[in-house]
N, C-alpha and C positions, 0 to 999 in steps of 0.2 A: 504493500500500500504506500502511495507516496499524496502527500498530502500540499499544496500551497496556501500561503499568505503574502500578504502584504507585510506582516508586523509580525514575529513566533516567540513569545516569551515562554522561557527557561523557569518555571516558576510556579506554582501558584499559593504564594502564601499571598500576605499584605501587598507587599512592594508589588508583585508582577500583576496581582488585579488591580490597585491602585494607576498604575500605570497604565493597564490596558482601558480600564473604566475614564481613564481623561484622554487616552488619544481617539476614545469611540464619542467621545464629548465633544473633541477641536475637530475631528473628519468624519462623522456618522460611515463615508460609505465603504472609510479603511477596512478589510480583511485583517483581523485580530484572533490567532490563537494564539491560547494557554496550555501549556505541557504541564501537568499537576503531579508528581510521585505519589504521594500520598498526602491527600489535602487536611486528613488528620492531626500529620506531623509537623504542618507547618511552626514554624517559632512561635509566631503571632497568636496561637492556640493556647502556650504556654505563657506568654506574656503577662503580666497585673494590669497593663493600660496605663499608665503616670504618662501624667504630660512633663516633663522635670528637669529643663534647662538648668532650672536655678538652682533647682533641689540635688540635682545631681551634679553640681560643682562644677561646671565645663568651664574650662579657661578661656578665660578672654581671646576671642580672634575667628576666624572663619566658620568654624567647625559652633559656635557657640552662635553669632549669628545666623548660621543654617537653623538649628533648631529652633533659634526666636521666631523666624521667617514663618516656619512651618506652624509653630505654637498657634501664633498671631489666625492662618488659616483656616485652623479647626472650625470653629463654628461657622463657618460660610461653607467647608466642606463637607461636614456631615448633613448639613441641613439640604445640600446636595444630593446626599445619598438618600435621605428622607425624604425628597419631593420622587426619587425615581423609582423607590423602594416598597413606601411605605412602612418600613421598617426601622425602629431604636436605634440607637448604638451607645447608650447611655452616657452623653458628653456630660462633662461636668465641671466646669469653671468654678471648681470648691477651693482654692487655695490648698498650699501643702506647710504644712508644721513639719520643720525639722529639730527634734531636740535635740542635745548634745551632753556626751558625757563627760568632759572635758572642757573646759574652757578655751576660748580661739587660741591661738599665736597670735602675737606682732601685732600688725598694725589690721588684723581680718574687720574689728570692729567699725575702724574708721573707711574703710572699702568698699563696704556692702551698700550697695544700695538697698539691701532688705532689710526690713526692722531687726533687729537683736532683739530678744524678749527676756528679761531675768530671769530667775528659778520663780517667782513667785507667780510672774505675770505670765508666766506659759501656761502655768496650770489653772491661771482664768480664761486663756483660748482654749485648752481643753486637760480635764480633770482625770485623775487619774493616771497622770502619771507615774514612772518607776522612781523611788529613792532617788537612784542614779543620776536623774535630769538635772541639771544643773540651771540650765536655760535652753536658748535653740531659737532659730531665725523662722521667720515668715513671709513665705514665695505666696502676695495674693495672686498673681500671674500666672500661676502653674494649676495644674487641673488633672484630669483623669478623664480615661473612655472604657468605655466594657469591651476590651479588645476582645470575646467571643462574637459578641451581636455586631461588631463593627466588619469584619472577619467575612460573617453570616449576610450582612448586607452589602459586604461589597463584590460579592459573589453573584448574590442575585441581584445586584447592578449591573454587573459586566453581563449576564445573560439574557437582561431585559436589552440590552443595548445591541445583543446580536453578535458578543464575543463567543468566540467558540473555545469550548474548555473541556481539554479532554484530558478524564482522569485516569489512575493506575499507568503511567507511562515512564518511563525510566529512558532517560536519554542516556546511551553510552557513550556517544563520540561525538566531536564538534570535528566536521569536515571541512578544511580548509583547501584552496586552491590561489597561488599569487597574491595572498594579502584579501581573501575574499572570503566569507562564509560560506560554502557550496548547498549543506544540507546537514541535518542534523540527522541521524543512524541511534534509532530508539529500539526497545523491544518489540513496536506495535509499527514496524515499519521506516520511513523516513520521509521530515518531513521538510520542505523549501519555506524560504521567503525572502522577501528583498532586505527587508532589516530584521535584526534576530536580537535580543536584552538577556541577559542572561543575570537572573533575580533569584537562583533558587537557593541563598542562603548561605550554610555550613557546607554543602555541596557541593560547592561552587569548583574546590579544589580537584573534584573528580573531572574535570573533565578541561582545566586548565591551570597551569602550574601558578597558580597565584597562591598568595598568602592570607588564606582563609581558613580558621581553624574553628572546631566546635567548643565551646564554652559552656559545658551542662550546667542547670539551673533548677535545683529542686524547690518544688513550693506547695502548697496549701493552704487547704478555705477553711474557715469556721464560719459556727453561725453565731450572730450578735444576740442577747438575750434580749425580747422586746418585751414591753414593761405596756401596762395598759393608756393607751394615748400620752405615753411616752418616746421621744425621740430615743436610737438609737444608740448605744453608749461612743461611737465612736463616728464623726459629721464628717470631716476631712482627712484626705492623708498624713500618716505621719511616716516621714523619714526619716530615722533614727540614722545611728551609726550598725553599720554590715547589714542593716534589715528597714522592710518596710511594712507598715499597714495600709492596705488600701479597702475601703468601706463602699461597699454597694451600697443604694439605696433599698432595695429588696432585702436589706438585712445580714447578707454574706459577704465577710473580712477575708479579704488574698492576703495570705502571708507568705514573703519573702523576702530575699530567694539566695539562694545561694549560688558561688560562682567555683567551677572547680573544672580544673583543667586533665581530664578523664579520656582523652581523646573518645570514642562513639559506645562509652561504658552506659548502658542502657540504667536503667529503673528508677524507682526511689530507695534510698539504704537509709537504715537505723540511726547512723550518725550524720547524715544530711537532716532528716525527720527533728533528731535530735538537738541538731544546732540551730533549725528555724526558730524550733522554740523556746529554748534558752533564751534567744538573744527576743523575742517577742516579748517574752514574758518580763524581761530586764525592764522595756520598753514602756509596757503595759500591764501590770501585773496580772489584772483583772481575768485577764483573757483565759489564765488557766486552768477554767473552770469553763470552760465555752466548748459547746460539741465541737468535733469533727467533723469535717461533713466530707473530704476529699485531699487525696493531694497527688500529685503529679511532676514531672521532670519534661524539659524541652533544650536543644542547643541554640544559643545563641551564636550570630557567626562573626567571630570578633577577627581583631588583624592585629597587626604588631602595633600600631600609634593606636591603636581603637578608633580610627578615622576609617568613612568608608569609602570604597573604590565608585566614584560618580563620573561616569564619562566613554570615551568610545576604549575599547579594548585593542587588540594586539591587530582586529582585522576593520576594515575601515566600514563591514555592514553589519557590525559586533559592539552594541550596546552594556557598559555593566552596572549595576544598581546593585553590588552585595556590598556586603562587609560592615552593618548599617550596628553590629551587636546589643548594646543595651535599648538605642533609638528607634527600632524599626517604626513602632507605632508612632511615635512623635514625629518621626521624618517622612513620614509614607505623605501627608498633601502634598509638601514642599518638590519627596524626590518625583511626585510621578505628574509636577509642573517641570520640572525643569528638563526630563528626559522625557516628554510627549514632544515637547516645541526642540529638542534636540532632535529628534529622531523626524518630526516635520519640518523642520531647514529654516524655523520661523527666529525672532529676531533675539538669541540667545542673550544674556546680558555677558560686557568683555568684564575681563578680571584679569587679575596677576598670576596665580596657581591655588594650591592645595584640595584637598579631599580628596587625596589621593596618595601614599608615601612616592617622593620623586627619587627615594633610592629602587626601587622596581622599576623603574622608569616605564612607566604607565602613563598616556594622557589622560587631561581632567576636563570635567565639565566646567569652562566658564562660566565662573558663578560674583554675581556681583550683587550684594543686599539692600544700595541703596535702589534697584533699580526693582527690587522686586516689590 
């Protein structure tokens, strides 16, 4: 079986529907398939959803503007997916609490553009905190999505729009010819197109020698105890130190996650289970009395800077959009504006470099923030 497009994304987690979902937006009559391995697996599956530039301490410069960019997005994007959809994705412009168990260095206090909040005064933004808290900063900025439902709707986005996504498909080979993509050599065949993105993750590395590794990530849900026409014990995210709380409104806390470098060591184990909750319970005491309801592991697909690879690859009809690791969710409006109008010739913004390490000497995507 040989299959054409116009567009073949490598992919189907966030990034490659993401992506296929805005180029069927800018060209309705583009030809868009999805290659999916197993769409269960995706990262984005495993993910908590934080929106969390700030929260997650990103250094000043490129890489931290990109996620502002995207931040900023969100709500224009999902409400996107909700006019197409029909369907949630539980956005949430709730602010994130980050307590701390140690007091800043240096000069962090006078830097921050986010509040600092004492020991006292954190625990009137929210109660119950651990001993341990000291104080801890306040990102109103930062937010959260229910990366399942977002996941779930931007799926059946891309199929309301006439993306073709075909599941259970395992690409073995990337065929190359003179600096060209020729066809891509799957188990279900082979399939053409004029431009090929190659999004699928920790994968990434199977099929082109780049520096992308897996990052497993174990986690788990509880459920919050509801109290009768009482708010839930925990309103916003809290990102502590090695862990996070993230709160549904439906009642169920993502707890994570941990980061461990296992190369493709599958499951949940004893002593991952074991360190989520420790460091929750430091966190939140409360919690350790709260059901269980689930927990689960995913890889994230990290790189050597933890910067990801945005821009054209080693062949000139060879798109890549991995290496996205803790951000996919936070970066998915942003990357799959900037690599539709890449891949449609439209008017890219110039820049200098980065989002991309230039010791692999890989080209980037021209990315320029004031222009986005």
């Amino acid at each position: 079986m040989q299959t054409t497009s116009d567009v073949l994304i490598i992919g189907g987690g966030i990034i490659g529907l993401a992506i296929a979902v805005e180029l069927k937006l800018k060209q309705r009559q583009l030809q868009v398939t999805v290659l999916s391995r197993d769409f269960a697996q995706a990262a984005s599956h495993a993910a908590a959803g934080m929106l969390a530039p700030h929260a997650e301490q990103i250094a000043p410069g490129p890489m931290l503007e990109l996620c502002l960019a995207s931040r900023w997005r969100y709500g224009e994007w999902v409400e996107k997916l909700a006019q197409l959809t029909g369907m949630e994705t539980g956005y949430n412009p709730c602010g994130i609490l980050s307590p701390v168990f140690e007091a800043p260095h240096g000069n962090a206090l006078s830097i921050s553009s986010n509040p600092w909040l004492a020991r006292e005064t954190i625990r009137h933004y929210q109660p119950g905190l651990g001993e341990d808290v000291i104080g801890g900063w306040w990102h109103p900025d930062d937010g959260q999505v229910d990366n399942r439902k977002l996941i779930s709707a931007l799926r059946q986005a891309a199929q309301s729009l006439g993306v073709r996504i075909q599941e259970g498909v395992t690409v073995q080979a990337i065929a190359q010819r003179h600096g060209q993509v020729t066809e891509l050599l799957t188990d279900q065949g082979s399939f053409q197109a004029d431009t090929y993105v190659l999004a699928n993750g920790s994968w990434a590395k199977e099929l082109l020698p780049l520096p992308v590794f897996p990052v497993k990530g174990q986690m788990m849900a509880l459920r919050m105890p509801a109290g009768t026409h009482q708010p839930y014990p925990l309103q916003r995210v809290l990102f502590g130190p090695q862990t996070y709380l993230v709160p549904r409104r439906d009642g169920r806390l993502i707890v994570g996650a941990t980061s461990e470098r296992v190369d493709w060591e599958p499951h949940n184990t004893p002593q991952g289970i074991q360190t989520l909750l420790s460091r929750a319970i430091r966190l939140f005491p409360a919690l350790a009395d709260w059901a269980i309801e689930d927990f689960w592991w995913g890889f994230r697909p990290g790189t050597p800077d933890e910067l990801p690879f945005l821009g054209y690859g080693p062949c000139d009809n060879l798109v890549l959009a991995i290496g996205h690791y803790r951000n996919g969710i936070l970066l998915a409006p942003i990357t799959a504006a900037l690599i539709s109008d890449l891949i449609l010739d439209r008017n890219v913004p110039p820049s200098s470099k980065l989002l991309a390490p230039n010791v692999f000497s890989l080209p980037i995507l021209p990315y320029c923030p004031a222009a986005l």
